[in-house]
C-alpha positions in Angstrom: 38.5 74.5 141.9 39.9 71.6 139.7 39.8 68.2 140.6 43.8 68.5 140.9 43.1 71.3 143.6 40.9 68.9 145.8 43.5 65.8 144.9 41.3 64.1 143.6 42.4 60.6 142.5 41.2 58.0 140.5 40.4 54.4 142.3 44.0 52.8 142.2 45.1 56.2 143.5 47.5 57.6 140.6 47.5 61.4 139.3 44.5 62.4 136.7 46.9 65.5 136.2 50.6 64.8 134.6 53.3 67.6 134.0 56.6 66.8 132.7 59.9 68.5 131.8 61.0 66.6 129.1 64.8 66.9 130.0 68.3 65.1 128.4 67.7 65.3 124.5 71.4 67.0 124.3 72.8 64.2 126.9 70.7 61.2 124.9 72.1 62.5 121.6 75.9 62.7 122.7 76.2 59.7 124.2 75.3 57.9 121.4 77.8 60.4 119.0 74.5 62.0 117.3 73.5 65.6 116.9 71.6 67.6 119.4 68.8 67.8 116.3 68.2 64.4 116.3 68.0 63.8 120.2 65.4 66.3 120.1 64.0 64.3 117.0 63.9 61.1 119.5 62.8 63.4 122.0 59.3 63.5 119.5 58.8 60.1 119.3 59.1 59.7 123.5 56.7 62.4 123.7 54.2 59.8 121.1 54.7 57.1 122.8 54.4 58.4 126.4 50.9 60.3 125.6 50.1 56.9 124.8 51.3 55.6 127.6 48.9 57.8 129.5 46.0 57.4 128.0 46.5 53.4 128.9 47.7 54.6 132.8 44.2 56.5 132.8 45.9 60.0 133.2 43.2 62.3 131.4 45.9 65.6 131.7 49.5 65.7 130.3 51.1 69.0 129.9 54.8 69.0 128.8 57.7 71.7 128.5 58.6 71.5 124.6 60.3 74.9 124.8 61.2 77.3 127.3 61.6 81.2 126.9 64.8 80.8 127.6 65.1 78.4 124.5 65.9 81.7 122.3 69.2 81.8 124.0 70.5 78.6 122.5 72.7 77.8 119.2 70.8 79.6 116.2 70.9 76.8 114.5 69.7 74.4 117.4 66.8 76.8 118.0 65.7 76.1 114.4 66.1 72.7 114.6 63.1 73.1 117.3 61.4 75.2 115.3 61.2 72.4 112.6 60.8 69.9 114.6 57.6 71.1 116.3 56.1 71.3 112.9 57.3 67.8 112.1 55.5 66.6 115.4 52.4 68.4 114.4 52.2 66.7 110.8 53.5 63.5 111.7 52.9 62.3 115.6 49.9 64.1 116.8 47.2 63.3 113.9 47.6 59.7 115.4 47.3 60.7 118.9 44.3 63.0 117.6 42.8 59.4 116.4 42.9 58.2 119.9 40.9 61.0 121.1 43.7 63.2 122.3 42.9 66.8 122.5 46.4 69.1 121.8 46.4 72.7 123.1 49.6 74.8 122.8 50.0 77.5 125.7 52.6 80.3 125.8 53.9 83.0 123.6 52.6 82.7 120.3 53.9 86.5 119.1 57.8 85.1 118.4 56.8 81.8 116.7 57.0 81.2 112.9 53.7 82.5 111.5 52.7 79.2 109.3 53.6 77.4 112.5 51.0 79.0 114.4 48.4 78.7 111.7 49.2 74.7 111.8 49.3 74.8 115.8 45.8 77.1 115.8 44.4 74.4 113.2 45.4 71.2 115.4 43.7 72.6 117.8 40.5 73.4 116.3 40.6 70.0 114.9 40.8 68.0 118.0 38.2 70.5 119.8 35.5 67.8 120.7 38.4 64.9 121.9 38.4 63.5 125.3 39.9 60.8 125.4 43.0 62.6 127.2 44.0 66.5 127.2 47.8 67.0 125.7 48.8 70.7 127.0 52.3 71.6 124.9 53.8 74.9 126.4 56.2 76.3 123.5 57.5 79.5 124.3 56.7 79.5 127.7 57.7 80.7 131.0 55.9 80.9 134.5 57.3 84.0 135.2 56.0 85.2 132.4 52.8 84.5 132.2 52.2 86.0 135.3 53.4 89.1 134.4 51.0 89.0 131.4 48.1 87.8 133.5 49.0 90.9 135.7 49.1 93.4 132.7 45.6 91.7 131.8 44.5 92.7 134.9 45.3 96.4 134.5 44.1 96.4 131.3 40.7 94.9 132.1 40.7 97.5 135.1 40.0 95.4 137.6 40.0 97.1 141.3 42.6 96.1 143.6 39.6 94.7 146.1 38.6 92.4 143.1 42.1 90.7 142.6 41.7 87.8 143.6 44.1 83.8 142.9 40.9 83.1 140.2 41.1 86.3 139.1 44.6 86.0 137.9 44.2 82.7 136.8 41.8 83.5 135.1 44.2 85.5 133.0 46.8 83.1 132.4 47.7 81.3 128.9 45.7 78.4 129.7 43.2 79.1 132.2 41.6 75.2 131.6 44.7 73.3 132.6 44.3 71.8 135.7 46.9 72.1 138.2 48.9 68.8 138.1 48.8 66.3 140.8 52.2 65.0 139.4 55.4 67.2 138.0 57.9 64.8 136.5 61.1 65.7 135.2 63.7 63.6 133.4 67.4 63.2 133.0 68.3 63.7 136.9 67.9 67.6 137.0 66.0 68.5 140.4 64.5 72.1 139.9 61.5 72.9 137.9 63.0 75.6 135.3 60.7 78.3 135.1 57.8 75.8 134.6 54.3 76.4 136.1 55.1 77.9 139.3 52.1 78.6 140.3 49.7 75.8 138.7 52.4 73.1 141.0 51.9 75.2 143.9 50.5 71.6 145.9 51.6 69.3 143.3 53.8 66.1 144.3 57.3 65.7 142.6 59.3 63.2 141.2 62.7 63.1 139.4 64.0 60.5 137.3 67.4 59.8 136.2 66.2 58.7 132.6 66.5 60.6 129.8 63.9 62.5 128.3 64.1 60.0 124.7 64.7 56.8 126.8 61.2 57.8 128.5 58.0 55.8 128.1 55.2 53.3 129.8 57.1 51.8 132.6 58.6 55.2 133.5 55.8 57.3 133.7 54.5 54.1 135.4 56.7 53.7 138.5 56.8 57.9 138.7 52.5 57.3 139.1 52.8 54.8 141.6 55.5 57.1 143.1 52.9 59.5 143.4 50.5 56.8 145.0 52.2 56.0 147.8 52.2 59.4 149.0 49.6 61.6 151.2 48.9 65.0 149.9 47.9 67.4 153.0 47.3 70.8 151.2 49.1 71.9 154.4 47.2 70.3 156.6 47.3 67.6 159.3 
């Protein structure tokens, strides 16, 4: 059980475990007459400057929701814009993170993605292996739902009985079975619904919506949304 599971917290009481939806790109962009490609493009630097955020907050998990399965079903050409853009963020934002001791693991479908973009996600990874400083989860491709279809296939196929099913042994089978479950699920922009977005994994975990937009996020934001999370008592269901 991770530490997330027992709610564990660290001394001033924030979240060691951080998820967020990284919501508004399209909304930033318009408002400010620019195209949905370069919304997502501020979108890259937020994500930058929030990991750094975290690593001074002392979160030591961040995942975030770069793209969604559902993703495929937008404009052709906005789709990729994405594409491009993630291997922008790999060449350009997260080498510096990785010099901070960030550790970046991608988890989702990998099967649709661009091959060279795998081979530069798959070589990110391997090169920020032994970092510890602060573990960066991306989910590209991803859906909850999902996954725990696959994890259930993966069952089957590893023939396990029905008496041996148990929650660890499905977890066990899902994309990333190291990412702690988060204490914390933000989501930006003022949307209130978590979108398909580790259903299980936030099964216990506390909530908090923002009305800022996903670009316009950073330091004081993920901040206040920590000591959001402080103020409250998590009961597992109990007393």
């Amino acid at each position: 059980m991770s530490a997330s599971q027992n709610g564990a917290r660290d001394d001033s009481g924030r979240a060691r475990s951080v998820a967020i939806i990284m919501d508004g790109n399209g909304r930033w962009a318009a408002g400010r007459g620019l195209s949905v490609a370069e919304g997502h493009r501020e979108g890259a630097r937020a994500l930058r400057r929030t990991v750094e955020a975290a690593i001074d907050l002392g979160v030591e998990s961040l995942a975030v929701y770069a793209f969604s399965t559902e993703n495929w079903a937008r404009p052709a050409e906005e789709v990729g814009a994405l594409l491009e853009l993630l291997d922008e963020t790999i060449e350009r934002e997260l080498p510096d993170l990785a010099k901070q001791g960030v550790r970046t693991r991608f988890f989702g479908r990998r099967d649709r993605i661009p091959e060279a973009s795998r081979e530069k996600m798959a070589e990110l990874e391997r090169e920020t292996a032994a970092n510890v400083r602060l573990q960066l989860w991306i989910a590209f491709d991803y859906g909850s739902r999902g996954e725990l279809v696959e994890a259930v296939r993966r069952l089957v196929a590893d023939q396990v009985l029905p008496e041996d099913v148990s929650e660890q042994t499905l977890a066990e089978r899902f994309y990333a079975p190291e990412l702690p479950d988060p204490d914390l699920v933000i989501r930006t922009s003022g949307e209130q619904r978590l979108s398909n977005f580790l259903l299980w994994q936030s099964a216990y975990s506390e909530l908090v919506f923002t009305e800022t937009l996903w670009p316009d996020f950073g330091k004081d934001a993920l901040g206040a949304a920590l000591d959001e999370y402080a103020r409250r008592a998590r009961r597992y269901g109990a007393r």
